[in-house]
C-alpha positions as CSV (number, residue, x, y, z in Angstrom):
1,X,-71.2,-4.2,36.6
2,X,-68.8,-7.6,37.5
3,X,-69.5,-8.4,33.8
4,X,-68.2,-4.6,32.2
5,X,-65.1,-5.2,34.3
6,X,-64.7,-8.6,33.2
7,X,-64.7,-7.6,29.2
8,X,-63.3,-4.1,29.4
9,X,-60.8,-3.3,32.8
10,X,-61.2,-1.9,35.9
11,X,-59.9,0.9,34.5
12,X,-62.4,2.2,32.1
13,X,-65.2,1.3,33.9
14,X,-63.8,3.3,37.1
15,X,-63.4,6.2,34.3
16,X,-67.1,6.3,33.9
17,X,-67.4,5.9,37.1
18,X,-65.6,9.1,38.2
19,X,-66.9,11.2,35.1
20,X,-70.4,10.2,35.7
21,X,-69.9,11.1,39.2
22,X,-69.4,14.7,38.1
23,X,-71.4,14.8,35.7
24,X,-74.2,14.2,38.0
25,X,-73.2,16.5,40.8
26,X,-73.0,19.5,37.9
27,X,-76.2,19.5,36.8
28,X,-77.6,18.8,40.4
29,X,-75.7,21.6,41.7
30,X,-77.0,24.1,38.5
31,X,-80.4,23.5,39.9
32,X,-79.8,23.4,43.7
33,X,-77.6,25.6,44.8
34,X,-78.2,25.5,48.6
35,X,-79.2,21.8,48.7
36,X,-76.8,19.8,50.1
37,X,-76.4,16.3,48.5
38,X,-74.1,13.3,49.4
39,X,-74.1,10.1,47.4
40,X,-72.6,8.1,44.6
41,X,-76.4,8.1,42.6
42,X,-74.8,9.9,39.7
43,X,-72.2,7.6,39.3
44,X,-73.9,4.6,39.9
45,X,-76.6,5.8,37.4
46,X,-73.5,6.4,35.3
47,X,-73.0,2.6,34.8
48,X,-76.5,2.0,34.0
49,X,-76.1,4.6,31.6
50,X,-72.7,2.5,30.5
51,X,-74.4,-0.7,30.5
52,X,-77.2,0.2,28.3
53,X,-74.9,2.2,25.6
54,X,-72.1,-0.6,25.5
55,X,-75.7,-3.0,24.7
56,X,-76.5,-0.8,21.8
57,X,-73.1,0.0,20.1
58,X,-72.3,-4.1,20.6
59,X,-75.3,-4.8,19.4
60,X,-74.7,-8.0,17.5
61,X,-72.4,-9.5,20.5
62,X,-74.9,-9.7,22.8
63,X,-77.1,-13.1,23.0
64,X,-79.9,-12.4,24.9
65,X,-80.7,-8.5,23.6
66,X,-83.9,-8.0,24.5
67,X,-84.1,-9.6,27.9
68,X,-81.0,-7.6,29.2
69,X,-82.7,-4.2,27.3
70,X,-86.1,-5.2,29.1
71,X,-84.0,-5.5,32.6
72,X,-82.3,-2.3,32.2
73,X,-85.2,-0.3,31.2
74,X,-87.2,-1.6,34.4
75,X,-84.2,-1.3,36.8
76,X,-83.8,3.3,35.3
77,X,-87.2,3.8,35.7
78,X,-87.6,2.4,39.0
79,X,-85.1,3.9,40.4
80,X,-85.9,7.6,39.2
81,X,-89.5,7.3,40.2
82,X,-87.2,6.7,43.7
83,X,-85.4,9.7,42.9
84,X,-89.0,11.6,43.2
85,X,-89.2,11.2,47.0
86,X,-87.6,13.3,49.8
87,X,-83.8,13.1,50.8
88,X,-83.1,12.1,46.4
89,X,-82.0,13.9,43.6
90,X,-83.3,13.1,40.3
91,X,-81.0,15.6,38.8
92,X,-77.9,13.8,39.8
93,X,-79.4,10.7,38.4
94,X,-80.4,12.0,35.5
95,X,-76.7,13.8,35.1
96,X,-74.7,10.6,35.7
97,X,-77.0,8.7,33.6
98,X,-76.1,10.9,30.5
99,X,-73.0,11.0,31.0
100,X,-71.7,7.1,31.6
101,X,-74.6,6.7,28.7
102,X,-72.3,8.8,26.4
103,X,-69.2,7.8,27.5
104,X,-70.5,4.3,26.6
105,X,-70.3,5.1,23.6
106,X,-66.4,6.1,23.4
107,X,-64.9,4.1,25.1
108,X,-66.3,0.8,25.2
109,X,-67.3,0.1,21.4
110,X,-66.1,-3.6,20.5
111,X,-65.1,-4.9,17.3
112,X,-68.0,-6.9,15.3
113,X,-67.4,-10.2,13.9
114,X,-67.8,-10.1,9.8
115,X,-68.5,-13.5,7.6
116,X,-65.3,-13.7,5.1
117,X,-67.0,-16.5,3.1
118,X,-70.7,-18.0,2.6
119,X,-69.8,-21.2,4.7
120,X,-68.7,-19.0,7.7
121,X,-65.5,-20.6,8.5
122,X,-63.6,-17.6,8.3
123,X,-64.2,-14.7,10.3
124,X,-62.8,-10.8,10.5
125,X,-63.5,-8.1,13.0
126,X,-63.7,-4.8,12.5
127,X,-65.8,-1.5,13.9
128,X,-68.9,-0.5,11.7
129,X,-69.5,3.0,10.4
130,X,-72.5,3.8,13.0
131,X,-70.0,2.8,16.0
132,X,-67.4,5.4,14.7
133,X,-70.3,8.0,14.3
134,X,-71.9,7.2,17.7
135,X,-68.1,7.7,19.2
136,X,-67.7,10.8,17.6
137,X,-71.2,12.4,18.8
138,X,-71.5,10.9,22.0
139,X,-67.4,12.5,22.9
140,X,-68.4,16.1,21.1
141,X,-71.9,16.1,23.5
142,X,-70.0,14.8,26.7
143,X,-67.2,17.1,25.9
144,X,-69.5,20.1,25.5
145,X,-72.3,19.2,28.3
146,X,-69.6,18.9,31.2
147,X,-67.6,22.3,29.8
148,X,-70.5,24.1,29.7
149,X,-72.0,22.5,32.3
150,X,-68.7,23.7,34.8
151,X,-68.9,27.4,32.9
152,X,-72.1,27.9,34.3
153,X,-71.6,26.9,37.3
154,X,-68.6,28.9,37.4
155,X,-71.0,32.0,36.5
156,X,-73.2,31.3,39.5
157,X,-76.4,30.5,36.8
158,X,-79.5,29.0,38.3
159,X,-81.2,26.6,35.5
160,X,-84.8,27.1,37.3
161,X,-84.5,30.9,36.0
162,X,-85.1,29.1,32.5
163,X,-87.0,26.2,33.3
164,X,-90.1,27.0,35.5
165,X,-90.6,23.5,35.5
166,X,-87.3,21.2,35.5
167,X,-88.4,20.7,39.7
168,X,-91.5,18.5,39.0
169,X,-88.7,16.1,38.0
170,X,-86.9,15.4,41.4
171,X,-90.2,15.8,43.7
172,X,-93.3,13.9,44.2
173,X,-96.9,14.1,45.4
174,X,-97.5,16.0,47.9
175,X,-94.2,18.5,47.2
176,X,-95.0,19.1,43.9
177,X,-99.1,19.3,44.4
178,X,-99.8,23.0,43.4
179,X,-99.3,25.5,46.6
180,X,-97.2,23.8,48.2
181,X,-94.0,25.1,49.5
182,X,-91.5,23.9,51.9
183,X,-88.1,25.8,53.1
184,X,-85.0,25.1,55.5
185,X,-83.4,27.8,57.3
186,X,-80.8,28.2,60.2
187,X,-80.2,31.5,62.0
188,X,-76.6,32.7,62.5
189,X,-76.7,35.7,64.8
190,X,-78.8,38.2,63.7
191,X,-79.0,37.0,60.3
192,X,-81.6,33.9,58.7
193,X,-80.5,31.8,56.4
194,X,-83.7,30.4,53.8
195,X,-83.7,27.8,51.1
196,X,-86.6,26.8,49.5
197,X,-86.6,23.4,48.5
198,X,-89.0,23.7,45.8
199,X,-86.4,25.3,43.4
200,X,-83.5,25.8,45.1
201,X,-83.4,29.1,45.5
202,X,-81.7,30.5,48.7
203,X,-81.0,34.1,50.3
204,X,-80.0,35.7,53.4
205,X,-82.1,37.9,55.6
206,X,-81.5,40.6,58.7
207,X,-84.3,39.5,61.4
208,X,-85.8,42.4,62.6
209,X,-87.9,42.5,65.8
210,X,-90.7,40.4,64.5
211,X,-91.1,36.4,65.5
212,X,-88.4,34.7,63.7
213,X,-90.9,31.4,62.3
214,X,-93.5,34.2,60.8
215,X,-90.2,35.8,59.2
216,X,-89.2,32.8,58.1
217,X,-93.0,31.5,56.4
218,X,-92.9,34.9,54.9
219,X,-89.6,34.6,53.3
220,X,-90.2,31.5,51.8
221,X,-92.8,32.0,50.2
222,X,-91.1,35.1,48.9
223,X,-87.9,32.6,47.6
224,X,-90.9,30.1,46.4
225,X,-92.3,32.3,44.4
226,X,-95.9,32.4,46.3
């Protein structure tokens, strides 16, 4: 990131920093309610994100393209197959990475260097059409993504209610292996506390007379949907 810094200001990149951060912690929070996550994942996945947009609009100012493209490809994908495994959140990377990817796109576009005649010893700079359109789109879908995304939290909605599926993408083998379940819960008083980590969902039970750990198995499987 010493390089970003270096062409654009501490400034902006701490901007994407900080707006990546949120965005990341949104949509991990619309899908885990009860799940309590600390880290700076989404924003550091935010200047990957930043990295690989501010390649793409600058396109022609780059030397070595393809080798920095190859690098960041390998260095995302490995680290969300890390985001599969216990104590991660894919959903925070996957938030941040949208986001600074995005934001990459508004506020880091450069000016291209144009030919002014055939022996190129004249040169002009200027922004090309597709930047202005990327900077456009990219600020309307951020704009709308982190809105939304803070309305429904706001509202208390639970994405897994419309995506039966959306956990697969921050668990691995053998969490996400089919009937397999797996809960936290706390007792307060009289009262149990259950969260099933499989989707998030949470709730809060009176204990009746029974033994609390077969009240709590039965529980989550109830949340788990088993």
């Amino acid at each position: 990131q010493i390089p970003l810094e270096k062409k654009f200001g501490f400034v902006r990149i701490g901007l994407v920093y900080v707006i990546s951060g949120l965005g990341g912690n949104l949509l991990c929070v619309l899908f885990l309610h009860s799940i309590i996550y600390v880290g700076a994942s989404g924003a550091i996945f935010g200047l990957l994100g930043v990295m690989l947009s501010e390649l793409l609009t600058n396109w022609k100012m780059h030397t070595h393209k393809f080798d920095e493209m190859l690098i960041l490809v390998v260095i995302i994908v490995l680290d969300l197959a890390l985001g599969t495994f216990p104590f991660g959140s894919n959903f925070s990377n996957i938030g941040g990475f949208t986001s600074g990817f995005l934001l990459g796109f508004v506020i880091l576009t450069r000016r291209q260097h144009h030919w002014l005649n055939l022996n190129k010893s004249n040169t002009s700079q200027k922004q090309e059409s597709y930047q202005y359109a990327l900077r456009i789109i990219s600020f309307v879908l951020l704009s709308v993504g982190l809105v939304g995304g803070g309305v429904l939290f706001f509202k208390g909605v639970d994405l897994n209610d419309y995506c039966s599926w959306c956990h697969y993408i921050t668990c691995a083998p053998p969490s996400c292996k089919p009937g397999y379940i797996s809960c936290e819960d706390y007792q307060i008083e009289n009262k149990l506390n259950v969260t099933c980590l499989n989707n998030g969902r949470s709730g809060i039970f009176s204990l009746s007379n029974r033994n609390p750990d077969e009240q709590a198995e039965e529980l989550c499987y109830r949340l788990c949907g088993k």
